[in-house]
C-alpha positions in Angstrom: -17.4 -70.9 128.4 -21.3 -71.1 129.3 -22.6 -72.9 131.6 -24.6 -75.3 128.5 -21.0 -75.8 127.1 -19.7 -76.8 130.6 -22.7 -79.2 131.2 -22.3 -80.9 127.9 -18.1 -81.3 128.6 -19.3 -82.6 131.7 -21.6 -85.2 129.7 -18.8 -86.2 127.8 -16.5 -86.7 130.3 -13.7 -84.2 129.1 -13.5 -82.1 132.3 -11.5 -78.6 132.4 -8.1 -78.7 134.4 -9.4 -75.0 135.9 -12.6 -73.5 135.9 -14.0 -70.6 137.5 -17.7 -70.5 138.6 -19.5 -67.0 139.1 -22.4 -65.2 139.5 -25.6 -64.4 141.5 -27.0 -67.8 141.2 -25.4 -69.7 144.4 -27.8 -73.0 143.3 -26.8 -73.2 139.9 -23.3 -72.7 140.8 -23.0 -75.2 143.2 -24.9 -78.0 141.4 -22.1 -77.5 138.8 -19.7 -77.7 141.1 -21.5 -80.9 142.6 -21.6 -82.5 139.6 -17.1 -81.3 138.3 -16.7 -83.2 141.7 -18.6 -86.3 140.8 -17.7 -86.6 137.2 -13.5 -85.9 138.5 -13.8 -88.7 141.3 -14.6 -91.8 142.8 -16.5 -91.2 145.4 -14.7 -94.3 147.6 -11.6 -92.2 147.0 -12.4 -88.8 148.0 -10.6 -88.5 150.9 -7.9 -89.6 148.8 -8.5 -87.2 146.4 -10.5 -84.2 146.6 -9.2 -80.8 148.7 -12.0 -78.1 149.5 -10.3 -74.6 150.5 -11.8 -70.9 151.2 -10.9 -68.1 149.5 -10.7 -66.1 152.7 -8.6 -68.7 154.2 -6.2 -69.5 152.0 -2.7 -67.7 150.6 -2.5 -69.8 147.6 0.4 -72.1 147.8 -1.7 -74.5 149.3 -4.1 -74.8 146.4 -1.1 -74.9 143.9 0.6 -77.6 146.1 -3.1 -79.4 146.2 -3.6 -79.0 141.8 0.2 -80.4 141.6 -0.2 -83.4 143.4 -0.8 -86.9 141.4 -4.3 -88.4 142.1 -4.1 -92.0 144.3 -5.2 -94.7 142.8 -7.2 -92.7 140.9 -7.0 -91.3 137.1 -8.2 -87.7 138.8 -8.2 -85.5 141.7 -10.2 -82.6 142.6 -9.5 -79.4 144.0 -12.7 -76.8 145.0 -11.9 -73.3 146.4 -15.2 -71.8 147.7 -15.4 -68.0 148.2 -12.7 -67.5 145.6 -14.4 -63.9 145.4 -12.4 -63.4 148.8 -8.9 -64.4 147.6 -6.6 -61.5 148.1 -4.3 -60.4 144.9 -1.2 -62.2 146.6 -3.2 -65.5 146.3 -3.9 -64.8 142.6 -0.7 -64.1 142.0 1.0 -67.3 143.1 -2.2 -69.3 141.3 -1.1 -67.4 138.1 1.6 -69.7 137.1 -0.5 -72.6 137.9 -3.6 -71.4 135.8 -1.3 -70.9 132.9 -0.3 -74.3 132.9 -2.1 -76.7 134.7 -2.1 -80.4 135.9 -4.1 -82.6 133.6 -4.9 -84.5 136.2 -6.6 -82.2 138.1 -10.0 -80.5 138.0 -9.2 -77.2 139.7 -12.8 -75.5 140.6 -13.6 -72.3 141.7 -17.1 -70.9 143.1 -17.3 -67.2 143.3 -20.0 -64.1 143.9 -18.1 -62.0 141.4 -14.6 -61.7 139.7 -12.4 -58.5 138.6 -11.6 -59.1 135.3 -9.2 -56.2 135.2 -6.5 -58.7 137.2 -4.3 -60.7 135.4 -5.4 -63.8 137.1 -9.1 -63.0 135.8 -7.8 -62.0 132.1 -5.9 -65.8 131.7 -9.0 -67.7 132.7 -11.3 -65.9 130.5 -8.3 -66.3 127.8 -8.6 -69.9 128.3 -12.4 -69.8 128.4 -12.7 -70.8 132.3 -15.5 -68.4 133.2 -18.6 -69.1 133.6 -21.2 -67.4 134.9 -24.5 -68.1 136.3 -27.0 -64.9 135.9 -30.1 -65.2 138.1 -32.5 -66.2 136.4 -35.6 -64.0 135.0 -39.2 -64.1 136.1 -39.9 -65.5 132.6 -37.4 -67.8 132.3 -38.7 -69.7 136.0 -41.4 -72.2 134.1 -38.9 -73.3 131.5 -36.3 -74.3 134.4 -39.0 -75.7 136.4 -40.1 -77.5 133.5 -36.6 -79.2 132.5 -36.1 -79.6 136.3 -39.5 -81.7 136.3 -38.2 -83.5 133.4 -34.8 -84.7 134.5 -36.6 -86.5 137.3 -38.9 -88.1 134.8 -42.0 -86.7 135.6 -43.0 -83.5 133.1 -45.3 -80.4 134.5 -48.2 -79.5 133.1 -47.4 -75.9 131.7 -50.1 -74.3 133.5 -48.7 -75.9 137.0 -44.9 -74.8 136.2 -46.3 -71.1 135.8 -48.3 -71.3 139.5 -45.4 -73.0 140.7 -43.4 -70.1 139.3 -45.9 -67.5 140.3 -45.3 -69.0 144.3 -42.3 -69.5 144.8 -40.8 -67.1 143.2 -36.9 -66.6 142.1 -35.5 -69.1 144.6 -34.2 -72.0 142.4 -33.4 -73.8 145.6 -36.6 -74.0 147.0 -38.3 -74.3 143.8 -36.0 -78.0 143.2 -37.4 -78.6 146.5 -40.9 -78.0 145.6 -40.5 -80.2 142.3 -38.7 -83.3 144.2 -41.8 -83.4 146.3 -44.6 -83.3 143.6 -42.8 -85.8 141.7 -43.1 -88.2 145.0 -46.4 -87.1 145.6 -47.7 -87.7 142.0 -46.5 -91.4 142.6 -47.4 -93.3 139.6 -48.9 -91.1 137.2 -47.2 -89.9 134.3 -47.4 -85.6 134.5 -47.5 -83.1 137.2 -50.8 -81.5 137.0 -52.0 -77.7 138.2 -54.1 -79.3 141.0 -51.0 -81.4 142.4 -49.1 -78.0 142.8 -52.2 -76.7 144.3 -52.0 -79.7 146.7 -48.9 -79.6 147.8 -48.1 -75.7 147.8 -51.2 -74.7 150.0 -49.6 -75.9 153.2 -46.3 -73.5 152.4 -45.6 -70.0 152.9 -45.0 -69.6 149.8 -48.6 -70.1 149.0 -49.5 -67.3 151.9 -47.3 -65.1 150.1 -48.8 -65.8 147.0 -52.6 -65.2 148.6 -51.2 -62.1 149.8 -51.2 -60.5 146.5 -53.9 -61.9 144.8 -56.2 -61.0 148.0 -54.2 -57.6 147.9 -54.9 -57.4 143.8 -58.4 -58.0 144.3 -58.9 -55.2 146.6 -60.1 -58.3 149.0 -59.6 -56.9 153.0 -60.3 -59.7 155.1 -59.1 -62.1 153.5 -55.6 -60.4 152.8 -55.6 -59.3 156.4 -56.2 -63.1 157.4 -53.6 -64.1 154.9 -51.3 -61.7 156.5 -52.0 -63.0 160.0 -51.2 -66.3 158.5 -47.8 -65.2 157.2 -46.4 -63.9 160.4 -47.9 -66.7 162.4 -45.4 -69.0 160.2 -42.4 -66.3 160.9 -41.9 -65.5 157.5 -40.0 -62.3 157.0 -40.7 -59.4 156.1 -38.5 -59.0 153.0 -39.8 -61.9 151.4 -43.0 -60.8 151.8 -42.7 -57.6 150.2 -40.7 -59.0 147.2 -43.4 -61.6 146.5 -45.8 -58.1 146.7 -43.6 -56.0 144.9 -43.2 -58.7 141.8 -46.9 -59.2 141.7 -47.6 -55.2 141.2 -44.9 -55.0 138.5 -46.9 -57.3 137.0 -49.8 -55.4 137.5 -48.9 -52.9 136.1 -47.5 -53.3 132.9 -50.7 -55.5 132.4 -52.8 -52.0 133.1 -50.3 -50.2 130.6 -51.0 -52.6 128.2 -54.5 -52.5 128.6 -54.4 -48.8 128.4 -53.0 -49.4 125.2 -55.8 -51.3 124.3 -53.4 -54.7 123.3 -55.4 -57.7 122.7 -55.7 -60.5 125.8 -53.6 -63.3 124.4 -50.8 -60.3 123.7 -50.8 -58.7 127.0 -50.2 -62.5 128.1 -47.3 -63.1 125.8 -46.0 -59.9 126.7 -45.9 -60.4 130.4 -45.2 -64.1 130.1 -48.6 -65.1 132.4 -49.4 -68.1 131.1 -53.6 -68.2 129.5 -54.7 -70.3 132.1 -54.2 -67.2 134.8 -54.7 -63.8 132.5 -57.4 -63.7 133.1 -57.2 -63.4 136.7 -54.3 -60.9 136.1 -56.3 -58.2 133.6 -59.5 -58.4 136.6 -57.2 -57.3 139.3 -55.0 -54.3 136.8 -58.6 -53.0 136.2 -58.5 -52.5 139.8 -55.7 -49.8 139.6 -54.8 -46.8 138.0 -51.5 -46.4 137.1 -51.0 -43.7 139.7 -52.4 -45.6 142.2 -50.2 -48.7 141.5 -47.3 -46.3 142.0 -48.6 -45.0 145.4 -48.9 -49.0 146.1 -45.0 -49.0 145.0 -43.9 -45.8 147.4 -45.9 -47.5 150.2 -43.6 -51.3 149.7 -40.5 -49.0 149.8 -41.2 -47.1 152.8 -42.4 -50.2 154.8 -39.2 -51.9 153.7 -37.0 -49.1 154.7 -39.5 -48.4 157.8 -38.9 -52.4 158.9 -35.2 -52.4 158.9 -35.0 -49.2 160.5 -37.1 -50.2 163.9 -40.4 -50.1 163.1 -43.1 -52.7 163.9 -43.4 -55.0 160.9 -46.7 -56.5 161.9 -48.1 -52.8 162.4 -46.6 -51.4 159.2 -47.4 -54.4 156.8 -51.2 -54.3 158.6 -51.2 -50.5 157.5 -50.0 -51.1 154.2 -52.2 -53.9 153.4 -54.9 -51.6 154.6 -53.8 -48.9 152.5 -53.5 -50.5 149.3 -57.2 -52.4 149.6 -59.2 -49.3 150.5 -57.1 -46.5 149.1 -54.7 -48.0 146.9 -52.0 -46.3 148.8 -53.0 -42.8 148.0 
């Protein structure tokens, strides 16, 4: 089953009796979840009717003995195992049976990293079409869900904004929901979610320092990606973070200077990359500013302060270098 399949079963009120939710995507999985739990139960009877267990907790029977029991005063209950990943092969095997043939009454949930689908357990629920999985999401794929996202709370983004927001925040569907619930309060009244609202509201976030970062760092701009810098670590943001914002920014870079090398037309080099026409131009300035072989020195030098950072070093001192490296010398 996909997760557009379980959504609409959701929609239409026919729940599963067991499903089994997957993948990288911890937001997406749990806002399923959320919404199996909702959909299987009255809130004013949840105590009643809803069990939450963890898969490195539990041996099993007491989820089975959970699933089996009738809902109270209630046409449903709800069981949720989290960390099912962490359920050890005795535990499958006494939910086997139960999988096979379960309650009806029951919507029997489970959230997961990963799953082994050379277990018997695993083979049954993808028999029955119980898997679903939740893939991060690509770079390119970001505006669309930030788009739908702005829609469902009835306030649509300009395309233009949804790729800046995008282009901030980065792949973190939590805090881009976050970002989204408060530009549809701060738009108030009006009817769309404009470039200059995300402006607005993003410029007082780290994101937005992150995002500085590389366009100050893509411009070959010193002081002002050394003040952007200063401004990062004075709101504690890690170092990590930092250079995955960096190092997402460059790959973009650079397939913008192959193209360019390859002497593709401006709107294509944008539909190729998937930057949105309001910013390519901004993006085909700064991949003049590289050669290919220095944008793979600028790659080496993200690496080693990565590796460098978790091994001991200094991270003010070695992001400071690196930042100085890549401005003046482009890491060569």
């Amino acid at each position: 089953m996909t997760a557009q399949e379980l959504e609409s079963a959701i929609q239409k009120d026919r729940l599963p009796a067991v499903c089994y939710l997957y993948g990288e995507e911890s937001f997406l999985i749990e806002r399923m979840a959320r919404k199996l739990l909702e959909r299987a139960i009255d809130p004013s009877l949840k105590d009643f009717n809803c069990n939450v267990y963890y898969g490195n907790e539990s041996k099993g029977i007491e989820i089975v003995d959970a699933a089996q029991t009738l809902p109270m005063f209630a046409e449903r209950r709800a069981v949720l195992v989290k960390r099912a990943e962490l359920l050890k092969a005795d535990a499958l095997e006494t939910l086997l049976p139960y999988v096979r043939n379960p309650v009806a009454s029951t919507c029997l949930i489970f959230t997961g990293l990963k799953i082994d689908q050379r277990k018997k357990f695993f083979l049954e629920l993808k028999k029955l079409g119980a898997l679903v999985e939740f893939k991060r999401l690509y770079d390119n794929k970001l505006p669309g869900f930030i788009a739908a996202e702005a829609v469902a709370l009835g306030k649509p983004i300009e395309p233009a904004a949804a790729e800046l927001l995008a282009l901030l925040i980065g792949n973190n569907l939590q805090e881009l929901s976050s970002q989204i619930e408060k530009l549809v309060v701060y738009c108030g009244n009006r009817q769309k979610i404009t470039l200059d609202d995300v402006r607005s509201i993003a410029s007082s976030s780290k994101a937005f320092d992150a995002f500085e970062l590389a366009r100050f760092l893509g411009t070959k701009d010193l002081r002002n990606a050394l003040k952007s810098l200063d401004a990062l670590f004075r709101n504690g943001e890690e170092i990590p973070l930092v250079i995955g914002a960096l190092a997402r920014h460059f790959r973009q870079l650079w397939r913008v200077r192959e193209l360019l090398d390859r002497r593709v037309a401006q709107a294509e080099i944008g539909r190729e990359v998937g930057i949105n026409a309001y910013f390519i131009g901004e993006y085909l300035q700064q991949a003049k500013n590289f050669r290919k072989d220095e944008l793979k020195n600028v790659f080496e030098g993200l690496y080693n302060c990565d590796i460098s950072s978790k091994t001991g070093g200094n991270a003010y001192t070695l992001m400071h270098a690196l930042v100085v490296t890549i401005c003046t010398r482009a890491g060569a």
